[in-house]
C-alpha positions as CSV (number, residue, x, y, z in Angstrom):
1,X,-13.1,6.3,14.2
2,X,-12.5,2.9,12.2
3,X,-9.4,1.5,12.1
4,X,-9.2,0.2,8.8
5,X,-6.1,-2.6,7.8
6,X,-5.6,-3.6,4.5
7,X,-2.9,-6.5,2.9
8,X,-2.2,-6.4,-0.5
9,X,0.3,-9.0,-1.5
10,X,-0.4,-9.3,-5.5
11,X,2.3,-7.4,-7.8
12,X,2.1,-4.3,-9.5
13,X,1.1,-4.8,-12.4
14,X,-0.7,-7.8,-14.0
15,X,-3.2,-8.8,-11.1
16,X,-6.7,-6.9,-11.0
17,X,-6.5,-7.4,-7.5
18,X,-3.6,-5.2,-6.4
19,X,-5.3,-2.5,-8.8
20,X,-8.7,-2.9,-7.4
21,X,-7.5,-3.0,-4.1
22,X,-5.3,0.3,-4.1
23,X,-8.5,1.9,-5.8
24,X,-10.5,1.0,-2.6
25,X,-7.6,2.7,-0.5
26,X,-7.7,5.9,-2.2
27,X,-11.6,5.6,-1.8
28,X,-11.6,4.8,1.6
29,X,-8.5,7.3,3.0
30,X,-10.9,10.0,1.7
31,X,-14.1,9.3,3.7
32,X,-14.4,10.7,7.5
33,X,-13.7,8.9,10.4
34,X,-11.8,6.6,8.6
35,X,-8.1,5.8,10.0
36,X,-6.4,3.5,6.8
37,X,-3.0,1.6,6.8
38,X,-2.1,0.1,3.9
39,X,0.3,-2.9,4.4
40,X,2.2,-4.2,1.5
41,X,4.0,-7.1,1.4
42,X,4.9,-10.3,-1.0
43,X,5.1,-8.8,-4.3
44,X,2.8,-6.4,-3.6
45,X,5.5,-3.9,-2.2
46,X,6.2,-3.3,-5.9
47,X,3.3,-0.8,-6.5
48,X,4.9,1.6,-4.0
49,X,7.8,1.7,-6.5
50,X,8.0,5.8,-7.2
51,X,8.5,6.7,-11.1
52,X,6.7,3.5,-12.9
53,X,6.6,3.8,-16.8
54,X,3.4,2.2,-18.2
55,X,2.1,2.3,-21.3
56,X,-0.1,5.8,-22.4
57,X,-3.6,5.3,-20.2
58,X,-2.5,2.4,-18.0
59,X,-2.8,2.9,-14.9
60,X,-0.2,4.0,-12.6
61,X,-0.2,3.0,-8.8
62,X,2.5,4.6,-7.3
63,X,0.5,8.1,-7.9
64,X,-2.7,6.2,-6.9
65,X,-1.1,5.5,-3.5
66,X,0.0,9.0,-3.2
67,X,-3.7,9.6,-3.4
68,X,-3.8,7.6,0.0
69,X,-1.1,9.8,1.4
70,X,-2.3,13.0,0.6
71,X,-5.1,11.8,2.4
72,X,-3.5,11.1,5.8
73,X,-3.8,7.2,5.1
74,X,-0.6,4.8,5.5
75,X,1.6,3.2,3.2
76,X,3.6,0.4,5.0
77,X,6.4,-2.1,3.0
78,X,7.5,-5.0,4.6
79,X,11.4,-4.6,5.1
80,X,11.9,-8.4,4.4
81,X,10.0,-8.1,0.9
82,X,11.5,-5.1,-0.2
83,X,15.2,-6.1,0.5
84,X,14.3,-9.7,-1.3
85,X,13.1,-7.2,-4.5
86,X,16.3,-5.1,-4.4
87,X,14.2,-2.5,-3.5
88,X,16.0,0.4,-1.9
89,X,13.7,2.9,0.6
90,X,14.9,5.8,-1.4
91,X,12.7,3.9,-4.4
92,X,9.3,4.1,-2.4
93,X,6.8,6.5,-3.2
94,X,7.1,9.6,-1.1
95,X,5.1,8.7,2.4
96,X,5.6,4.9,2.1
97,X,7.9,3.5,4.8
98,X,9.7,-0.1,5.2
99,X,8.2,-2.1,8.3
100,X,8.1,-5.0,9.6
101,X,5.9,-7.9,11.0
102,X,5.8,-7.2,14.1
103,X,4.1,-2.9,13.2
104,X,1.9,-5.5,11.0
105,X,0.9,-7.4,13.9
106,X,0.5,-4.6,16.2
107,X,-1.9,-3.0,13.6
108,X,-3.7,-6.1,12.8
109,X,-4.6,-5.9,16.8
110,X,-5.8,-2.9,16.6
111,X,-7.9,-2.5,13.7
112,X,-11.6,-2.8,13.2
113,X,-11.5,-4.3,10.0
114,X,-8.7,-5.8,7.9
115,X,-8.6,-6.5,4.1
116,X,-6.4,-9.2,2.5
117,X,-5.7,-8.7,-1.1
């Protein structure tokens, strides 16, 4: 089993890197032997935002991280970041969970690889 960490800390929408990086998620929470925590923080705890509206055939990346979900992969939100957005838990996707540093540091310990985006 790899033990696979990845940061994203770019905003929803308007950076190609908090897109490209949640595409990599849902690519790697399907493959086996793959164990995948996604750790959101900054800015970047905006994509787990359930119910975005986007324009017709934008992207949308709270269902893109559902694909993460529904494949056994994690969705973590830094508590400090979220309360500084005003958002609320009851606003994340369904599977994404407020954390804090100190999950992030145990998990940044314990993984094989970590990502920063």
């Amino acid at each position: 089993m790899t033990k696979v960490l990845m940061i994203i800390n770019g905003s929803a929408y308007g950076l190609d890197s908090t897109y490209n990086a949640i595409r990599l998620a849902a690519s790697l929470s399907k493959r086996e032997g793959v164990e995948l925590t996604v750790f959101l923080m900054g800015d970047g705890v905006t994509a787990a935002v359930a119910g975005q509206k986007t324009p017709d055939g934008y992207y949308k990346l709270d269902r893109m991280i559902g694909t993460v979900v529904r494949n056994s992969g994690e969705i973590l939100c830094c508590g400090t970041c979220i309360d500084a957005r005003g958002i609320r838990e009851d606003m994340l996707v369904d599977g994404a969970r407020r954390s804090t540093m100190e999950e992030l540091a145990d998990r940044t310990l314990a993984a094989d690889k970590t990502l920063v985006f």
